[in-house]
C-alpha positions as CSV (number, residue, x, y, z in Angstrom):
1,X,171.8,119.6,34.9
2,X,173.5,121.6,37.7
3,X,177.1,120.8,38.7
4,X,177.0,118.5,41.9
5,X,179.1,120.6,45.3
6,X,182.6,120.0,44.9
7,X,185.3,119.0,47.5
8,X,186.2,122.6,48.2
9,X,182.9,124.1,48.1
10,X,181.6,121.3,51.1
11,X,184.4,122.1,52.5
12,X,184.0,125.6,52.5
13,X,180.6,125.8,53.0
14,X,180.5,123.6,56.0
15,X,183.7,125.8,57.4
16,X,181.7,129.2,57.0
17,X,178.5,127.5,59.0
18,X,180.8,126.8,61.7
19,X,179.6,123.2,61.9
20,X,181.9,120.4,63.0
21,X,183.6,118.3,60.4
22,X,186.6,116.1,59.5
23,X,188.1,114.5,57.0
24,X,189.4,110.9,56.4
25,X,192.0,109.7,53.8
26,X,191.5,107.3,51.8
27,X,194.9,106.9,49.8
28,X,196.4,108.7,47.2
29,X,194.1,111.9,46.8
30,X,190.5,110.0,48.0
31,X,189.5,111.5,50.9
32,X,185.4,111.3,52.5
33,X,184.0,114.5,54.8
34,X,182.1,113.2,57.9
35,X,180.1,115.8,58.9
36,X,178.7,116.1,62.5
37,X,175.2,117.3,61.8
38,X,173.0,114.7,60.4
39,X,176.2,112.1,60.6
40,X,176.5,112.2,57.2
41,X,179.9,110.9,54.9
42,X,180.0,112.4,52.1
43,X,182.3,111.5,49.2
44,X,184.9,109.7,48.1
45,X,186.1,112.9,46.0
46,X,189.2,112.5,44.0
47,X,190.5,116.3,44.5
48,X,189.6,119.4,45.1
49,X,187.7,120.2,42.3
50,X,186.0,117.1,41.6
51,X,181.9,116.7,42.1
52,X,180.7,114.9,44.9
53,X,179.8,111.1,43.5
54,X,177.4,110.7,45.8
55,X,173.5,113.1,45.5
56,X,174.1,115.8,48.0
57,X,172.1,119.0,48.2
58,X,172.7,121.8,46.0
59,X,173.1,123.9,49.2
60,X,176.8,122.8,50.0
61,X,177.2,124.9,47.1
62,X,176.5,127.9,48.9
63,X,177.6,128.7,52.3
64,X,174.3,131.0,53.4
65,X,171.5,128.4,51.8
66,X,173.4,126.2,53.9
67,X,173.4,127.7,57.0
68,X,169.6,128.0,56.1
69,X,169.1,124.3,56.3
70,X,171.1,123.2,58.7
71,X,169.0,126.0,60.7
72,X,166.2,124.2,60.0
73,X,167.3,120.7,61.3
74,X,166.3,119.4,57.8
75,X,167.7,115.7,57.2
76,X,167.7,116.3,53.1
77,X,170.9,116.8,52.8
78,X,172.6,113.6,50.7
79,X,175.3,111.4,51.6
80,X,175.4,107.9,53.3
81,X,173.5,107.9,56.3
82,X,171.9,105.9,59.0
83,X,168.1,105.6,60.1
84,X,166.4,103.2,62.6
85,X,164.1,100.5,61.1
86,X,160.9,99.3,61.5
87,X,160.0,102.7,59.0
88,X,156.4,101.9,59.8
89,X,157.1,101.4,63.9
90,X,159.9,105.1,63.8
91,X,158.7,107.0,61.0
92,X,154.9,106.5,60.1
93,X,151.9,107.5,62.2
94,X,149.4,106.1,60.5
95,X,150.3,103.9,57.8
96,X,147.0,103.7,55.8
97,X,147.8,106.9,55.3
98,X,152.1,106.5,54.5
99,X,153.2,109.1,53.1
100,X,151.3,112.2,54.3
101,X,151.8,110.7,58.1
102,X,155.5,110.4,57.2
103,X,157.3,112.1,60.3
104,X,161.1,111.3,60.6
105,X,161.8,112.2,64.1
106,X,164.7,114.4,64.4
107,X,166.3,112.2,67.2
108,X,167.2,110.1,64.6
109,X,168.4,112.3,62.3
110,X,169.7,115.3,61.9
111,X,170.2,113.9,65.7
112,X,172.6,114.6,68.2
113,X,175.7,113.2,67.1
114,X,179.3,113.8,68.9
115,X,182.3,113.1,66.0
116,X,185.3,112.2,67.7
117,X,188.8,110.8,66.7
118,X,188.1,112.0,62.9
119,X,186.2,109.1,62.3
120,X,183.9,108.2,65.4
121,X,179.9,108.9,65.2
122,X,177.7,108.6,68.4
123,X,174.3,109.7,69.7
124,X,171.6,108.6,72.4
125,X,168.3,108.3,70.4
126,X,165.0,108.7,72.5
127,X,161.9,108.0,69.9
128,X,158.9,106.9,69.7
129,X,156.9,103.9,68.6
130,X,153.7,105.2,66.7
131,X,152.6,102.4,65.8
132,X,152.8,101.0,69.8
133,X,150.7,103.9,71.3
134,X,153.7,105.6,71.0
135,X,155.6,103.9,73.3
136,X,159.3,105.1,74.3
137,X,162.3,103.4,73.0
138,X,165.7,104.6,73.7
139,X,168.6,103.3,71.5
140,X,172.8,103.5,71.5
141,X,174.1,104.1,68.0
142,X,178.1,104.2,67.4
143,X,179.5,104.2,64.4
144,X,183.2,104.4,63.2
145,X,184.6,104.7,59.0
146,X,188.0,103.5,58.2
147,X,189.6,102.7,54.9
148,X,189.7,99.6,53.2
149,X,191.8,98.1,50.5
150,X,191.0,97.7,47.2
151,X,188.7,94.3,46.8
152,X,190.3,93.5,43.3
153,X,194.0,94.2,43.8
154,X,195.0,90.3,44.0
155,X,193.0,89.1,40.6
156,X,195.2,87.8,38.1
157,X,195.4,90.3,35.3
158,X,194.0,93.3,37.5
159,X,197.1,95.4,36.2
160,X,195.4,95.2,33.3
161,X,192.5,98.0,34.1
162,X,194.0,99.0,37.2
163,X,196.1,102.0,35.8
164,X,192.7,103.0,33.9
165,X,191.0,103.3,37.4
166,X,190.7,105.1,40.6
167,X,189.9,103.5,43.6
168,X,188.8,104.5,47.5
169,X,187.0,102.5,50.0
170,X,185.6,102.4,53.7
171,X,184.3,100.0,56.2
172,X,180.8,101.8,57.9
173,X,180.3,99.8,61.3
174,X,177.5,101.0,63.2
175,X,176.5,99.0,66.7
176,X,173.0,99.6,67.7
177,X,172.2,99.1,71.7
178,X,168.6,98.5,72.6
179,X,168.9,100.5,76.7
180,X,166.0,98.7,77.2
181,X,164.7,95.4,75.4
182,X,161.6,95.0,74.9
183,X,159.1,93.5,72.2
184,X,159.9,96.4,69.7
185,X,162.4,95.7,67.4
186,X,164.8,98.0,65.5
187,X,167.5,97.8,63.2
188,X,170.6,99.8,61.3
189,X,169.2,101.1,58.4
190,X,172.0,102.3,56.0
191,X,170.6,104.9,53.1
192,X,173.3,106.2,50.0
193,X,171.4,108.8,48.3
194,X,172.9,109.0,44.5
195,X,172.1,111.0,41.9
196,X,170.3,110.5,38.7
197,X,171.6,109.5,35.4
198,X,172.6,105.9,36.6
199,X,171.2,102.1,37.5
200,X,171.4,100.0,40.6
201,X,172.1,96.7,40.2
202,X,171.3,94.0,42.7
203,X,172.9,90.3,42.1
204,X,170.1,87.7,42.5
205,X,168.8,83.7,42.4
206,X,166.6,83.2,39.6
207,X,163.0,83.7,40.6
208,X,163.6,86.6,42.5
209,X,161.1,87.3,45.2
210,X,160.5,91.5,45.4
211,X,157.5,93.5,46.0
212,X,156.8,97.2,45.7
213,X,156.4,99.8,48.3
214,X,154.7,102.1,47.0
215,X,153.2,101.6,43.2
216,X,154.8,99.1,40.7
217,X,158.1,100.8,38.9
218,X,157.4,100.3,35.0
219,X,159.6,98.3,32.4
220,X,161.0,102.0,31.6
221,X,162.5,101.5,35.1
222,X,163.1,98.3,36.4
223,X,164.6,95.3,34.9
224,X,164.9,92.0,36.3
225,X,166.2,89.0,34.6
226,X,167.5,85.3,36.2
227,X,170.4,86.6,38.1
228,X,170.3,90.7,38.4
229,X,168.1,93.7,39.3
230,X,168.5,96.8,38.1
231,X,166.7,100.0,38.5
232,X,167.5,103.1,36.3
233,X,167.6,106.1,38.7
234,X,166.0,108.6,35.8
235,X,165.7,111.7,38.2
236,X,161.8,111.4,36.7
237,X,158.2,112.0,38.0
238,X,158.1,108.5,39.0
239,X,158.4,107.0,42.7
240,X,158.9,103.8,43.6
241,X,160.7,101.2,45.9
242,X,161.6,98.2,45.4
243,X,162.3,95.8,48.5
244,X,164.4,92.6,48.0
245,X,163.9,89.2,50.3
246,X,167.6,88.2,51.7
247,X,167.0,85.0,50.2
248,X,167.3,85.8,46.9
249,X,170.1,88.5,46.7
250,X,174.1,87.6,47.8
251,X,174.3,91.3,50.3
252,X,175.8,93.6,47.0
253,X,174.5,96.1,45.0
254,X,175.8,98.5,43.5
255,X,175.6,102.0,41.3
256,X,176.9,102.4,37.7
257,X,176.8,105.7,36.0
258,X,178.4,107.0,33.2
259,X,180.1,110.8,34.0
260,X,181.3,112.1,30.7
261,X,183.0,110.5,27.3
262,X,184.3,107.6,28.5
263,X,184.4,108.4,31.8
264,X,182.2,106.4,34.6
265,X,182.0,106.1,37.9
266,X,180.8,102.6,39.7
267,X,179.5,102.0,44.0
268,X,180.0,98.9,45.3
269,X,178.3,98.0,48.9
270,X,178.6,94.7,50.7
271,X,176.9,93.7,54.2
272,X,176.6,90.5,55.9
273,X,173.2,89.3,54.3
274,X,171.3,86.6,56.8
275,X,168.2,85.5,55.5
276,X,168.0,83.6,58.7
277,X,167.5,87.0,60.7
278,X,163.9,88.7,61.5
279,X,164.5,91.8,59.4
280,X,161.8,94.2,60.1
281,X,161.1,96.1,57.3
282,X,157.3,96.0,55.9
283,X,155.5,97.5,53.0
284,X,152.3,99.4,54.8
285,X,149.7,97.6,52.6
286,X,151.6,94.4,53.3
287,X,151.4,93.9,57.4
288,X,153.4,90.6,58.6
289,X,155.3,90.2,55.2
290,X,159.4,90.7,56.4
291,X,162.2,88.9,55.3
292,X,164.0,92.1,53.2
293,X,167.0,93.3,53.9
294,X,167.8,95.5,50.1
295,X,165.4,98.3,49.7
296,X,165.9,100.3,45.8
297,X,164.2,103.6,46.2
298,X,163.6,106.2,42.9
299,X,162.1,109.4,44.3
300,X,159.7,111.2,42.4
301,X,161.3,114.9,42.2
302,X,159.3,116.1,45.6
303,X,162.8,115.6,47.3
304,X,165.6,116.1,44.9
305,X,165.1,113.9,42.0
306,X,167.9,111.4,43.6
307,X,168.1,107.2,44.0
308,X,168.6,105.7,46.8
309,X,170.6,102.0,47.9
310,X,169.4,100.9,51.3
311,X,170.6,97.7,53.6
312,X,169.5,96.5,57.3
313,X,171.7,95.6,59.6
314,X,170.5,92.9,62.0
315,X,168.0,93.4,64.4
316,X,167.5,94.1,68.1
317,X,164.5,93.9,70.9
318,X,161.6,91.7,69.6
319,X,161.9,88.1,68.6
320,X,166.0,88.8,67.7
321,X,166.8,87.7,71.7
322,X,169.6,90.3,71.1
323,X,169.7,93.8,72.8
324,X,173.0,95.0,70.6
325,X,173.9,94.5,67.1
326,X,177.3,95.6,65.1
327,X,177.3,95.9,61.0
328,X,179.3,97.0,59.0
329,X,178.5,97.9,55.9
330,X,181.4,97.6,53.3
331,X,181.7,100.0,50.3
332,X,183.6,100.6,47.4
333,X,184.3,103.2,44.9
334,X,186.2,103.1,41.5
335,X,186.2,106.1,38.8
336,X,187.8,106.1,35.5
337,X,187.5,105.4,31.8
338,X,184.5,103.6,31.1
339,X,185.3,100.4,29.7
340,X,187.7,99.6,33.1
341,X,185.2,100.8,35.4
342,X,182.5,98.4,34.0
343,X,185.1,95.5,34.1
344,X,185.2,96.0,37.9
345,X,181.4,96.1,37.9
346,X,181.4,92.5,36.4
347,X,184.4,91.8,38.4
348,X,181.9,92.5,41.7
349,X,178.4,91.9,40.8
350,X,178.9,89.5,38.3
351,X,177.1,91.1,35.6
352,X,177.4,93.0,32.2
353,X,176.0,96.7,32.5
C-alpha cells in the first residue's frame, strides 16, 4: 500500500500550486491544514513527517499532479468536508438511474469558498433542484474550526493511558442560510473520507433500524449486534452504504484502525442527534422513507478505495419552519500504542474493538 501525503508534502504541494491555505494548532505538535479550494481540513498530523490520518488523494504527494486536479475543479480530493443534502434533490438527476446521473454540482464543492482569520470558511451556493424541474435554490454556508479539549482528561485514572496517547481535536460549526425559503429543504452534510484498513463503529439501541443504499454490505463487511455497528472499510471491490435512523444511534461514531505494531490510531465525531428533526436524506429506491441522520459509506475502488463517516446537520426550507441552521460537528483524534488507543475507543463509544 502507498504511503498516505505527509504534513510537509500537503504543505508543499499546496504552496507550489499557489492555492490558499492555513494552518490551525491544535496543541503540542497537532496541527490541521484548511485548504481554500474545496474547503477541505485535512489532518490532525502529529509532525512533519507523519501520514495524513485521514484518506486524501495520492496527488498532495506531488505538487504537478496536483496542480492537475485542482485545474480540473475535481472534488476527490479527501479530507473532512461539507455537501448540501437532500443527495437525491442536489446531486441526482434522475434517480432510477443513481449513480450514472450522479452530477455533484461544483457550487457546492470544489465551490467558491473565501478562508479568512485562519479558520473561517464561506461561500454563496447557487444550485439546482433536479428533482424540482430544476428549480433554483440559493444557500449561505459559514463555517469556522477551532480546537477543543481533550473529552477524557477529567476521568479518574485517565493518567493511566494518557502518556501512551496523543490527542488533537476541533469543533466544525457550519450555519447554513436558506436566502429564500421555500418548500425545498436542505441540510449540512458533513463527509470524513478515511482510508482502508479500519472499521466504523456506530453506538446503537438494540434492534437497530438501517437500510442500504445501494446493495446489501455482506457479513464480510458489516456487523451489527444489540448495541454497535461496525463496518470494515476493506478498500475492496465492494460498495455499499449504510444509512442509520437517529432513533437508534446516540450522534457518535467513530474510526479505529491499527497503523503499525502496536500502534493505532482512533476518530471520534459527535453531533447533536435529533430524531425529532425532518432529516432529508433518502435511499432512491426508497422515496418518503427519512428519519437518518448517520450515513457509513465503503466505496468500491472507482474512487479511491476509501470509507467514508457522514452526519446531517438540521434542516432548512420545507417542513423545518427554519430558514438557518448552525451544527457543529465535534471530532476527536487520539494516536498511540494500541492497547491505550482502544481504551479511549471504549471510553467514547462504549464498546470493545
Amino acid at each position: 500500500m502507498n504511503r498516505a501525503p505527509t504534513f510537509g508534502q500537503v504543505v508543499g504541494s499546496l504552496e507550489k500550486c499557489r492555492e490558499q491555505f492555513s494552518l490551525v494548532e491544535l496543541g503540542a505538535d497537532a496541527r490541521l491544514v484548511i485548504t481554500r479550494y474545496g474547503g477541505r481540513i485535512i489532518g490532525p498530523f502529529f509532525g512533519e513527517d507523519q501520514e495524513c490520518p485521514l484518506w486524501l488523494s495520492p496527488s498532495f504527494s506531488e505538487p504537478n499532479e496536483l496542480a492537475a486536479l485542482l485545474r480540473r475543479r475535481a472534488w476527490n480530493i479527501g479530507g473532512d468536508r461539507i455537501w448540501v443534502a437532500p443527495e437525491l434533490q442536489y446531486n441526482v438527476r434522475d434517480r432510477a438511474r443513481f449513480l450514472q446521473s450522479y452530477d455533484l454540482q461544483q457550487a457546492v464543492d470544489p465551490g467558491t469558498y473565501t478562508l479568512a482569520n485562519g479558520c473561517e470558511l464561506e461561500q454563496e451556493m447557487r444550485l439546482l433542484a433536479y428533482d424540482h424541474q430544476d428549480r433554483g435554490k440559493s444557500l449561505h454556508a459559514v463555517r469556522r474550526i477551532r480546537r477543543i479539549d481533550d473529552p477524557l482528561r477529567t476521568l479518574a485514572g485517565y493518567e493511566a493511558i494518557s502518556g501512551d496517547l496523543r490527542f488533537a481535536g476541533y469543533e466544525h460549526e457550519i450555519t447554513l442560510t436558506d436566502r429564500a425559503p421555500d418548500d425545498l429543504p436542505s441540510q449540512a452534510w458533513n463527509i470524513t473520507q478515511v482510508p482502508p484498513g479500519g472499521v466504523a463503529i456506530v453506538p446503537t439501541v438494540p434492534g437497530l433500524e438501517y437500510a442500504d443504499h445501494h446493495a446489501p454490505a455482506d457479513a464480510e463487511h458489516l456487523e451489527v449486534s444489540d448495541h454497535c455497528l461496525k463496518a470494515r472499510i476493506k478498500g475492496d471491490n465492494c460498495m455499499f452504504k449504510i444509512e442509520l435512523k437517529a432513533a437508534h444511534h446516540f450522534g457518535r461514531c467513530g474510526y479505529f484502525r491499527v497503523l503499525a505494531p502496536d500502534q493505532a490510531f482512533l476518530m471520534v465525531k459527535l453531533f447533536f442527534n435529533n430524531p425529532s428533526e425532518p432529516y432529508v436524506m433518502e435511499a432512491p429506491d426508497r422515496p418518503g422513507v427519512r428519519g437518518y441522520s448517520i450515513d457509513i459509506y465503503h466505496d468500491d475502488g472507482g474512487l479511491g478505495g476509501f470509507g467514508e463517516t457522514e452526519c446531517h446537520g438540521r434542516p432548512i426550507g420545507g417542513e423545518s419552519s427554519r430558514a438557518a441552521s448552525t451544527d457543529q460537528f465535534v471530532n476527536w483524534f487520539y494516536a498511540g500504542r494500541e492497547a491505550a488507543v482502544r481504551k479511549a475507543a471504549f471510553h467514547l463509544l462504549g464498546t470493545e474493538i
